[in-house]
Structures are given as C-alpha cells and as structure tokens.
N, C-alpha and C positions, 0 to 999 in steps of 0.2 A: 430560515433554512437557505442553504447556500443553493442557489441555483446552476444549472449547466447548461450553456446556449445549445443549442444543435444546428448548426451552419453547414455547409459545402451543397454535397449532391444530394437527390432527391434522396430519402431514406424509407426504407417499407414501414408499414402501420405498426410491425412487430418489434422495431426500436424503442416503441415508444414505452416497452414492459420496462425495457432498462430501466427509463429514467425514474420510473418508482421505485428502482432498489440505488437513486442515487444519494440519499441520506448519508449513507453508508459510507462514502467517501465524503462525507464533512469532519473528521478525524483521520489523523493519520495514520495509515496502516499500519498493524501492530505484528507481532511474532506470529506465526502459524499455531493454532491453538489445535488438540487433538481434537479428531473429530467425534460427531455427536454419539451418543450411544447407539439410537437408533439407526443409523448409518452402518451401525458395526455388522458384519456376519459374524455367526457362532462360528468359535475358533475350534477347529479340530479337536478330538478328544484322544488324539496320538498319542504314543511315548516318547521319550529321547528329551532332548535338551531344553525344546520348545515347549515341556510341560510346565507351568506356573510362570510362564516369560508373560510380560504386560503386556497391552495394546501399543503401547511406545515401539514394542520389539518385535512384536510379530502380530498380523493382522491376516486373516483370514483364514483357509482359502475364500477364492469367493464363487462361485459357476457363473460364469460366461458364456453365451455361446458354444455350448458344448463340450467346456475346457475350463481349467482352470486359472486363476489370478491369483499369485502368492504375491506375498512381501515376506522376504525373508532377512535378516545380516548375518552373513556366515563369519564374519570376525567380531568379538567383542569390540566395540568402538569404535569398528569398520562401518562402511557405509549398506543400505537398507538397498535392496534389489527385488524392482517389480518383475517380473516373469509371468508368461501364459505358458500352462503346460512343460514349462524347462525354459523356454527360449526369453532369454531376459533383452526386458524391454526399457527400462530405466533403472540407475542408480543413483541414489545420494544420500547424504546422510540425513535428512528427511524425505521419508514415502510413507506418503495417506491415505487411503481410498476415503472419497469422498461419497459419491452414488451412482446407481447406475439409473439413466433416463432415458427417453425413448426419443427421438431426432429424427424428423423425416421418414418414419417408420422405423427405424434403425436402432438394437439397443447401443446404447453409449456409457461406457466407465468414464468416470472422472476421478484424477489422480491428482496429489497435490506434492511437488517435487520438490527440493528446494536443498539450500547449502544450512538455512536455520539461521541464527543470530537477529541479533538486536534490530527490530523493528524493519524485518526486510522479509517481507512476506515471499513464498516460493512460484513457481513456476506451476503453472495449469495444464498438467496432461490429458490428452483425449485418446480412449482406448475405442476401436470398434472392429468390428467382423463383417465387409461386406459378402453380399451374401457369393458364394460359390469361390470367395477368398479367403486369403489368410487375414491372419492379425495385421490391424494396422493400428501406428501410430502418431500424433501430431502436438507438438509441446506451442506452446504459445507464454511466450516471456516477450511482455511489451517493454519492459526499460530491466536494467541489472540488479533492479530488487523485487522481480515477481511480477506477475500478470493481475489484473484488475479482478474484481469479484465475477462470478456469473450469475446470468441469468437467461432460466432457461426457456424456450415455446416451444408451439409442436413441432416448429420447423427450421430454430436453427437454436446454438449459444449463442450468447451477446456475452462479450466482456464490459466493462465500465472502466475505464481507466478514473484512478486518482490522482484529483487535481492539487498541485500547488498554485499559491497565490499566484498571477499571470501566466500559468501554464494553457495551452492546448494543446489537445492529445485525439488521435483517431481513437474512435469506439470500432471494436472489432466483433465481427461473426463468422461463425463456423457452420459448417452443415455438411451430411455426408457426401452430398453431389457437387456441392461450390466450394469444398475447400475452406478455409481461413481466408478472407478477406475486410476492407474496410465500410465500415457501415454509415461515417459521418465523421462529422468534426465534435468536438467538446471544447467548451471552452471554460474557465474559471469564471466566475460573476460575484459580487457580494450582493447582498440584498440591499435590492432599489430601498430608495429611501429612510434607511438608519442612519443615523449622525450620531456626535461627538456625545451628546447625551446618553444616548443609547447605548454606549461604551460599559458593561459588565464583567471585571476579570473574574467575580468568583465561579462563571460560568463556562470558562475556558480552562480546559484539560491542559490544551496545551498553549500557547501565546501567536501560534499561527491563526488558530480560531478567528484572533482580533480583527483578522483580515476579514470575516466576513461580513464586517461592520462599513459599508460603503463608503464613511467620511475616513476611516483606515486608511482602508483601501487605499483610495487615493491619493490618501497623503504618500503613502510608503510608494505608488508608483510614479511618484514627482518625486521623487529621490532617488528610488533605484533603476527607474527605466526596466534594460532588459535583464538586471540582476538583480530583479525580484524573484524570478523562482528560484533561482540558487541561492540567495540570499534566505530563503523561505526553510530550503535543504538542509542551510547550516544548523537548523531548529528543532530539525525531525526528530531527534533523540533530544526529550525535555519532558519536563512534570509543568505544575501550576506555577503562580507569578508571586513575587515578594512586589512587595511595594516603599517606597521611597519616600522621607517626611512632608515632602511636598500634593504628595499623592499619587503621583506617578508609576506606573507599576512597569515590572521589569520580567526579563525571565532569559537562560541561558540554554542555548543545545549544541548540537554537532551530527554531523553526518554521518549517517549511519556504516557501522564499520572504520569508521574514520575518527572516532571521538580522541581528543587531543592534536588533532594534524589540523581538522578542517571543523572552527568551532563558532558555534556565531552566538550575538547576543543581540535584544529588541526590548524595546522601551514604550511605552506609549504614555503619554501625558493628555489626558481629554479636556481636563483644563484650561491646557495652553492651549488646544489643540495640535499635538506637534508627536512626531516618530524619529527615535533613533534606532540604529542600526550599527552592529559591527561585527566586521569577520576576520578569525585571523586561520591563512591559510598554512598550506607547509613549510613556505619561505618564513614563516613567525612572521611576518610582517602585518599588523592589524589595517583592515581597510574600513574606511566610516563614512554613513552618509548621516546628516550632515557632517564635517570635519568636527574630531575631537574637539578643536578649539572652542567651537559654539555650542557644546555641551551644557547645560546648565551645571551646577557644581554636584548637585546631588545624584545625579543621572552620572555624571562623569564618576563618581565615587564609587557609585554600586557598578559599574562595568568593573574598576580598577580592581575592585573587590573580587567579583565574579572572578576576573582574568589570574585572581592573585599575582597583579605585579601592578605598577607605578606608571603603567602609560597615559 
C-alpha cells in the first residue's frame, strides 16, 4: 500500500481519520460515478415532464433546514442547476447530491459538481444554514480536475488529495466556524522496501501503479527529476500493460481532456532493471528520458508502435 507522509504544521488527532480512507488514492481518479442508492431521497410523485426522468436528470427534492434542495435541467442537454427553495446555488452539467452530515453541530449537504468527462472527477460543494442565516455555500476544487475524496468527523471535512508519482499536495478541512482551510502537507511515498523483484504488471490497473514499487520509483525519479508528476499525467487516461519479447512491459496514456495533444508512454524492464519514458506534447515534439537512442530495440519498437509512426 502506497503510503502518504504527513509533514509541515502540527495537525489535530482528527487528520489522522483521513489517512485511512487513503487507499483510495492508490488509483487514479476515475469519472464521477452516480450516487449510491441509499443516498438518494424519494423523488416527488408530481406530474409534468419530471415524471419517469432518471436519477441522472433529476434527483430529489431533498428538505434541508427548513427548505428545500432541488436539482433540476431545464434544457434538454443543458446543464443540471442545484437550488434551495428557487435561489440557485450551482450549475453544471454534472449535480449530485451526495449526503447530508452533521459538522460541528451543524447539518451539511454535500454536492458533487463537476463539467464530467474522462477521468476528471468534479468539484466538492458544501451546502449549510447557519443558524438565524441564510443559505450558505462553499465549493472546494483543489487542482482543475476536482477536489479529493472526503472524510468526514464530528467536527470538521477532511479532503484527501490524490497523489501522483512525486507529487505533494495540502490536505484540506472545512468546518462551519473555521472556514476551508489547510490541515498538512501529503506527500507521495512507495513502499519502503520493494525491489526490482517485486515488480508484478498483472497487478497494475494502470502502469502508474508501478510507481509504487520503491526500486521504480526511483529509478523513474533519476531520470525525471521534477517531471515526474507530469510525466506521471501523461498516463492518467490508460488500461493494463502489453509486454515486449524481452519481458519488458509497456503501456500508453494521455492527459486527461488532452488525449492526442498531450500523450505519454512508460516501459519498465525488472530485468535489466531500467524505465523508459516518453512524452509527446502539443508542439508534436516527443521528449525521452533516457534518449530514444538508448532504447533497447524492442522497447524502442513498441513506443514506435504505440505512437504509430517511425520515431
């Protein structure tokens, strides 16, 4: 299991719930999936247009604090609009409700916001009512494909940021009296102690995984330095690994939203022990660590392959 340092400032006891829903980030965040059933409220038994529409289309009402939580889209294909009682509060063409939990005494909706698409998970809305106020709301998007999972105690949210290879990220909490603020540092880790041996593709979803293999690891951060997470990005859209006569196994992605512009390709050899790498960005220009030229033949073929062309 990939572990996450916890480094900077001192952090409260109640961080520490995070890190058991850090598993969760050892894969790459995938599409926003609908939510659970039990999560759902019974949908209105109205008439008009809204009668026999999925959960996709229309989800609730839900009672809040007095009022109500619709999701509604008033144009076919148009985008989905949360609203309390009329006054809308977010739109886009993904809106989820998620659940409603209790924070600091305080009920809390949580909303899952989002534009949708290939492996870019949405934005995390926070609905609440303090008391002798109005509606209030507060979105939290840590990078531009969506906010980290949560978790939740009696007294605040935790987000979890996901990590790429060489990444660190602030862990973020919320609460109704302190606002959104940062909880600590995260850092990427492989697990101490695996080596070149311990190298298993058929156990790797995606070929980032391999990174969590510590002799990986550092081979890929003696070549890439500080472009190993982006190097890590070029990846995020990929399946499982083919492998090459020598044994070597390979595997090709691209950045999410970007597939064809921004596309990268990774190789590992445990054998030799040795990692290649290649990215080619918008200029078409492929960049390699090691240089193409020291490619072994076989590895150099299945990129060529991969790339469909003759580089």
């Amino acid at each position: 299991m990939t572990r996450l340092l916890l480094a900077g400032t001192c952090v409260s006891a109640a961080i520490l719930l995070v890190m058991a829903g850090a598993n969760a980030q050892t894969t790459a965040p995938a599409t926003q999936p609908a939510p659970a059933a039990s999560d759902q409220p019974a949908n209105d038994q109205g008439s008009g247009s809204d009668q026999g529409a999925s959960d996709d289309e229309k989800q609730g009402p839900i009672a809040f604090e007095g009022g109500q939580l619709t999701i509604t889209q008033p144009e076919q294909d148009g985008e989905k609009v949360l609203a309390y009682d009329g006054k809308q509060l977010a739109s886009n063409y993904e809106v989820y409700f998620e659940k409603v939990v209790v924070v600091g005494g305080v009920k809390v909706a949580l909303f899952d916001v989002g534009n949708g698409g290939n492996q870019c998970g949405p934005a995390s809305l926070i609905v609440w009512k303090p008391e002798g106020g109005g509606i209030q709301t507060t979105s939290v998007e840590q990078d531009e494909c969506g906010a980290p999972p949560t978790a939740v105690s009696d007294s605040a949210i935790y987000y979890v940021p996901y990590l790429l290879p060489g990444d660190s990220k602030p862990a973020l909490q919320w609460s109704p009296t302190t606002g959104l603020m940062t909880s600590g540092e995260l850092t990427y880790t492989p697990e101490p102690g695996t080596d070149w041996k311990d190298v298993d593709p058929s156990k790797y979803e995606n070929i980032i995984d391999a990174f969590h293999n510590e002799a990986v690891y550092k081979a890929g951060q003696a070549l890439l330095g500080k472009d190993m997470p982006d190097m890590a990005t070029s990846l995020l859209v990929g399946g499982g690994t083919e492998k090459t006569a020598s044994g070597a196994f390979y595997a090709t992605g691209c950045v999410p939203h970007d597939c064809g512009g921004n596309d990268g390709f990774m190789a590992v050899d445990p054998a030799q022990r040795k990692v290649y790498f290649a990215r080619r960005g918008d200029n078409g220009d492929p960049q390699a660590w090691p240089p193409l030229k020291d490619w072994p033949a076989d590895v150099k073929k299945a990129y060529d392959d991969a790339q469909g062309s003759g580089n």
